[in-house]
DRENDO-1510 file (C-alpha; in Angstrom, 1 decimal, always signed):
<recs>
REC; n; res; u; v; w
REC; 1; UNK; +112.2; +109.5; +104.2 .
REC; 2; UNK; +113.1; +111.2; +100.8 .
REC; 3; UNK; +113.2; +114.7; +99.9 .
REC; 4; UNK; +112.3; +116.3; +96.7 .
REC; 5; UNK; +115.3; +118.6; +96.0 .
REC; 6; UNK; +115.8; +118.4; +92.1 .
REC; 7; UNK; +112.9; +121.0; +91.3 .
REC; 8; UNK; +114.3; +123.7; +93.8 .
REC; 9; UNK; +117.6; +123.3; +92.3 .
REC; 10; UNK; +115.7; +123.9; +89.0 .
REC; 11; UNK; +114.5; +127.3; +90.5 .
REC; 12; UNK; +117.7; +128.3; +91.1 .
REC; 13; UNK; +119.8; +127.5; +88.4 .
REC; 14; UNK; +120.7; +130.7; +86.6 .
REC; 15; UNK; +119.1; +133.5; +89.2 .
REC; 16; UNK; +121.7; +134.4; +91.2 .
REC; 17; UNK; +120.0; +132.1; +94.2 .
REC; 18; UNK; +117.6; +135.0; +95.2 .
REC; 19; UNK; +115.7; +131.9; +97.3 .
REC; 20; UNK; +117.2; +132.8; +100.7 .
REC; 21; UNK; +114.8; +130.4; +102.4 .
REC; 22; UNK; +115.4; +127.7; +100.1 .
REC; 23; UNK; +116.9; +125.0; +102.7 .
REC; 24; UNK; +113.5; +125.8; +105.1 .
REC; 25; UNK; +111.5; +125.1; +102.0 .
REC; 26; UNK; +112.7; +121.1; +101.6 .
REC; 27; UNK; +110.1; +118.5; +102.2 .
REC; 28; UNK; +109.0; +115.3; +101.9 .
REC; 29; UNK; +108.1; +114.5; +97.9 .
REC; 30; UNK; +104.8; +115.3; +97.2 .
REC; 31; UNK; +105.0; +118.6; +99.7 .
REC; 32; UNK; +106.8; +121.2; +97.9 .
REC; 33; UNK; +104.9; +123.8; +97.1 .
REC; 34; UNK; +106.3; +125.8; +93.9 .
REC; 35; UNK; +104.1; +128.8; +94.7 .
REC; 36; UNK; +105.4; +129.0; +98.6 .
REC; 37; UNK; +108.9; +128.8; +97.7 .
REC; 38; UNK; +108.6; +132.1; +95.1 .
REC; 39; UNK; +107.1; +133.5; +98.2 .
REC; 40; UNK; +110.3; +133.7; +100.3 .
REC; 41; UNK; +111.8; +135.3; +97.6 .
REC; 42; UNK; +114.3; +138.4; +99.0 .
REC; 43; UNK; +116.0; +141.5; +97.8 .
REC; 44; UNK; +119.2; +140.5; +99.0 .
REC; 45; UNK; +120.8; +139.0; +96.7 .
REC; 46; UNK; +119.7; +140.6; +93.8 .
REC; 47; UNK; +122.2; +142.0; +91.1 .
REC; 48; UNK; +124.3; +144.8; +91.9 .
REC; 49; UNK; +124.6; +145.9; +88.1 .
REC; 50; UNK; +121.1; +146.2; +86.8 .
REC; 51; UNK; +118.9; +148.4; +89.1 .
REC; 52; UNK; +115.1; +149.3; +89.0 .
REC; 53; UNK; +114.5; +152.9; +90.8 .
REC; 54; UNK; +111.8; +155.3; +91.2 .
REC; 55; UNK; +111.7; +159.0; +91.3 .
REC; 56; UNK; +108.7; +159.3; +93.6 .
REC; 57; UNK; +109.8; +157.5; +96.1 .
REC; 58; UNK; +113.8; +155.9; +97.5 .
REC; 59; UNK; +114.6; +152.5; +98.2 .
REC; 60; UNK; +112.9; +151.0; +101.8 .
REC; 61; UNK; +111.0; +154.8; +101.6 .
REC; 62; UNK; +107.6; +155.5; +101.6 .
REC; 63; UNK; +105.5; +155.5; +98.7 .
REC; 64; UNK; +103.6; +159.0; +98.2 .
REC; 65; UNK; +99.6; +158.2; +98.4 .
REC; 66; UNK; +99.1; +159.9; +94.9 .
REC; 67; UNK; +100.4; +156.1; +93.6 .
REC; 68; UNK; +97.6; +154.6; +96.4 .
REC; 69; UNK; +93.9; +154.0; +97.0 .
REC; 70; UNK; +94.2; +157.1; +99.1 .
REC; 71; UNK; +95.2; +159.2; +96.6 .
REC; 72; UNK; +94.9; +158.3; +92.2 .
REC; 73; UNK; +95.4; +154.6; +92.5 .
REC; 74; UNK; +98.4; +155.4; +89.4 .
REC; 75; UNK; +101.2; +153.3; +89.5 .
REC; 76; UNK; +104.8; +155.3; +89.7 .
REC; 77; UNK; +107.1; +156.3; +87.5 .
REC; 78; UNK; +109.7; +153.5; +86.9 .
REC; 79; UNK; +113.3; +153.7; +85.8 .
REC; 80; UNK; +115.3; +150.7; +84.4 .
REC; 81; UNK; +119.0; +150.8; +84.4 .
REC; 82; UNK; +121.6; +148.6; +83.2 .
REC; 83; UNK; +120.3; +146.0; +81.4 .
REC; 84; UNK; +122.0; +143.2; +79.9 .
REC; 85; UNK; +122.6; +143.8; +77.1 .
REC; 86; UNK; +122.1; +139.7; +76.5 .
REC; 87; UNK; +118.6; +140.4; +77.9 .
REC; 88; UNK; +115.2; +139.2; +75.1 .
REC; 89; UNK; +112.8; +140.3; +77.4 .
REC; 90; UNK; +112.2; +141.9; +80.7 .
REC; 91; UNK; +109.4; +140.7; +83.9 .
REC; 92; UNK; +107.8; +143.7; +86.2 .
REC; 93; UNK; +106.1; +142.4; +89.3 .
REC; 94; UNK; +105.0; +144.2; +92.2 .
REC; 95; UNK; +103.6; +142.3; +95.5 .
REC; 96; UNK; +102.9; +142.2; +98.7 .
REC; 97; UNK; +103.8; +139.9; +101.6 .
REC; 98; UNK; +103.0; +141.5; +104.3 .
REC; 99; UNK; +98.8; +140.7; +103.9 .
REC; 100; UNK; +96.9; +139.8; +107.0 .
REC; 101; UNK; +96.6; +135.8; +107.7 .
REC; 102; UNK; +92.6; +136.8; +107.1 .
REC; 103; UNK; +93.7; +137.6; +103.5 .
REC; 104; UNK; +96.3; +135.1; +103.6 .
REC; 105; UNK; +92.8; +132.1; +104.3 .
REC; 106; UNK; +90.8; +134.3; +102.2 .
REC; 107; UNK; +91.9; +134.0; +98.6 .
REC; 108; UNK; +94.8; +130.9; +99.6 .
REC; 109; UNK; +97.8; +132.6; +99.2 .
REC; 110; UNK; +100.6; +133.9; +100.8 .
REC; 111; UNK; +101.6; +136.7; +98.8 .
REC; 112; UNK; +99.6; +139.6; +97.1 .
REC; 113; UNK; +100.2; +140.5; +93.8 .
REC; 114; UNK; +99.8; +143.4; +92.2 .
REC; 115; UNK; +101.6; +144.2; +89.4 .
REC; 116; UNK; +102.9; +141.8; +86.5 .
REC; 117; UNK; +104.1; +142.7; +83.0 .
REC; 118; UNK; +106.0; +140.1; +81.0 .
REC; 119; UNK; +107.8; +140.3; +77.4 .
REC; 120; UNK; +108.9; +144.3; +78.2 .
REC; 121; UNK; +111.4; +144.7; +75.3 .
REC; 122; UNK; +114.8; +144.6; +77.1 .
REC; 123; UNK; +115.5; +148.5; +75.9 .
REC; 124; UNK; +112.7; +150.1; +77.9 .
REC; 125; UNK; +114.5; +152.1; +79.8 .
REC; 126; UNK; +111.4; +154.6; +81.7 .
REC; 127; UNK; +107.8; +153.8; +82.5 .
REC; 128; UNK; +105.9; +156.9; +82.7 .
REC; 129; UNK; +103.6; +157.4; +86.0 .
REC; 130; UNK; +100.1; +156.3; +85.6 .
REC; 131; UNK; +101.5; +153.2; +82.3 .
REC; 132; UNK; +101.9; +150.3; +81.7 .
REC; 133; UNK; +105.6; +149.4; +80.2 .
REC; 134; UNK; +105.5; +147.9; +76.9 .
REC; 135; UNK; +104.4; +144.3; +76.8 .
REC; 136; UNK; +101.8; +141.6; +78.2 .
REC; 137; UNK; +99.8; +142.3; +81.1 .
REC; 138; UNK; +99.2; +139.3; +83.8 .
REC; 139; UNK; +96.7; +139.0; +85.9 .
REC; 140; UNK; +97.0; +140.6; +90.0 .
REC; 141; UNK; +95.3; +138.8; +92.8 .
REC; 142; UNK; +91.7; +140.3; +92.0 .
REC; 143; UNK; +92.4; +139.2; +88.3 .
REC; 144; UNK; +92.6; +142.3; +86.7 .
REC; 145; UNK; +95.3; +142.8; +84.0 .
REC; 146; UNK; +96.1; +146.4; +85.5 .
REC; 147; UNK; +98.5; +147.9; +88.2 .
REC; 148; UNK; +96.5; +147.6; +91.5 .
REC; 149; UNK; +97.7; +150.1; +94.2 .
REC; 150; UNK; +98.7; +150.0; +97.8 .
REC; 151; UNK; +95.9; +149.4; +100.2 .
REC; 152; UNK; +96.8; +147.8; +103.1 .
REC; 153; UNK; +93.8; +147.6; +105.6 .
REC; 154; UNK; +95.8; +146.9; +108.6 .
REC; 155; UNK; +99.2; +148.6; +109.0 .
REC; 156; UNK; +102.7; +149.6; +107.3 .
REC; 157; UNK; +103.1; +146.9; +104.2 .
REC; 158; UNK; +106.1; +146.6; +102.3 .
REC; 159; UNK; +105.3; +146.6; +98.4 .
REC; 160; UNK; +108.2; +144.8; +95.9 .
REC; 161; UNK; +109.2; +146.0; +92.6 .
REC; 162; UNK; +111.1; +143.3; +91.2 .
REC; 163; UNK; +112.4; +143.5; +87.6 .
REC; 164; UNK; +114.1; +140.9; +85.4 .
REC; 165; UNK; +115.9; +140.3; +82.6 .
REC; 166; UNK; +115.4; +136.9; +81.1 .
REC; 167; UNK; +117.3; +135.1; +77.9 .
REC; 168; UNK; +113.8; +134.1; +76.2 .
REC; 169; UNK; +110.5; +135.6; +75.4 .
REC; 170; UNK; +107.6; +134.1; +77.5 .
REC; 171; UNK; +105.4; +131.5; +75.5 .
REC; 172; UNK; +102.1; +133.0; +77.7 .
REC; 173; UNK; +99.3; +134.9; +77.0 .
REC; 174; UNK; +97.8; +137.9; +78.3 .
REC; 175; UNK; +96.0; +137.8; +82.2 .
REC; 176; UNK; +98.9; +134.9; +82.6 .
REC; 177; UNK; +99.0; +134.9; +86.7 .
REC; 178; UNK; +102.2; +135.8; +88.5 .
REC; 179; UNK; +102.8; +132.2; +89.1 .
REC; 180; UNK; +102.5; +130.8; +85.9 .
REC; 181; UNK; +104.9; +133.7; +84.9 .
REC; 182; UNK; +107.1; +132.4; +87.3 .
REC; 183; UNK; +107.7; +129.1; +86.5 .
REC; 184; UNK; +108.3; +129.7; +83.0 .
REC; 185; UNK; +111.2; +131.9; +83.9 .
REC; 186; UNK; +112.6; +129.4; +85.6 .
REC; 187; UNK; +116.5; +128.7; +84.2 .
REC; 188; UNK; +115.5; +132.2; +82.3 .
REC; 189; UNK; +116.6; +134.4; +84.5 .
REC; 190; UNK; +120.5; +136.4; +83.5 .
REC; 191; UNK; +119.4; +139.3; +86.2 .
REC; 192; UNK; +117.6; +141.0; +88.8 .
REC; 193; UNK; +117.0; +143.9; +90.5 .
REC; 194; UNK; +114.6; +145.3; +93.2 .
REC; 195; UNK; +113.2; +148.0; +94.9 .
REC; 196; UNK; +111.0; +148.1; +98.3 .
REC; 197; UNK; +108.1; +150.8; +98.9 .
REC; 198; UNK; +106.6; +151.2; +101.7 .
REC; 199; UNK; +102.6; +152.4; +102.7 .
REC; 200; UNK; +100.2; +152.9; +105.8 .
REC; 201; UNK; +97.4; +154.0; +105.4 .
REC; 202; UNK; +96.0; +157.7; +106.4 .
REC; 203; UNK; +94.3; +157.4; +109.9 .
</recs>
């Protein structure tokens, strides 16, 4: 039986191997799924120097409902630090993998997104509550090119902020999806940083 290993290895070439599920991922050829492999993506080995932080909420903390469907549906304010200062452009995405398997069969994914910006100029340093940084909005699971806030419908989900700093400018165009964004960072990406909210929903 032969595996198909050579893309995976492509993937993680130049992003500090943030694919911690990466040897659970292998398969025979013709079964690798590029879309399920970005969706084990972690925190844990994301870069110590760079950071993305928020002054509503702390790391693995609870996201206030004011940035929720409960409250104004406005994304929060977002801090960048210590970019590289090799950096060309910077990737925002926000998702969720902790949606119900109904959601899951639903809309035939595993993760939902939320959030993507690509082409950020690298010197943003803030993004102001309630906007959208600098640069080209992609498209969030209900395909609409805007921030979509924390609703889950079931219990406490985890929402990732992941920021990166890539070498290149994206050749995409606006309402691009997170995947496609995603594969053309591929070999791209010089660092990484994330940050974890958390929401339930009021009873």
């Amino acid at each position: 039986m032969h595996f198909r290993v050579s893309f995976s290895v492509n993937i993680l070439r130049g992003t500090g191997k943030i694919f911690e599920k990466f040897s659970l991922q292998l398969a025979p050829s013709g079964s690798v799924s590029p879309r399920k492999i970005f969706a084990s993506t972690t925190l844990n080995n994301f870069s110590k120097n760079m950071k993305i932080e928020s002054l509503a909420f702390a790391h693995n903390e609870l996201i206030p409902p004011k940035y929720t469907c409960d409250g104004e549906s406005i994304s929060p304010p977002l801090h960048f630090i210590d970019v590289p200062s090799q950096a060309q452009s910077l990737v925002l995405i926000m998702d969720d993998p902790d949606i119900p398997e109904a959601a899951k069969q639903s809309y035939g994914i595993e993760v939902w997104d939320h959030w993507t910006v690509f082409n950020i100029p690298p010197t943003t340093q803030e993004v102001s509550e309630g906007t959208n940084p600098a640069g080209v909005l992609g498209k969030n699971t209900r395909g609409n090119t805007t921030y979509g806030s924390p609703c889950p419908p079931d219990r406490e989900h985890r929402y990732f902020f992941k920021l990166y700093a890539l070498d290149t400018m994206l050749d995409l165009k606006e309402g691009a999806t997170k995947h496609e964004v995603e594969l053309a960072m591929q070999g791209h990406i010089i660092a990484q940083a994330g940050l974890i909210g958390k929401y339930n929903r009021k009873k």
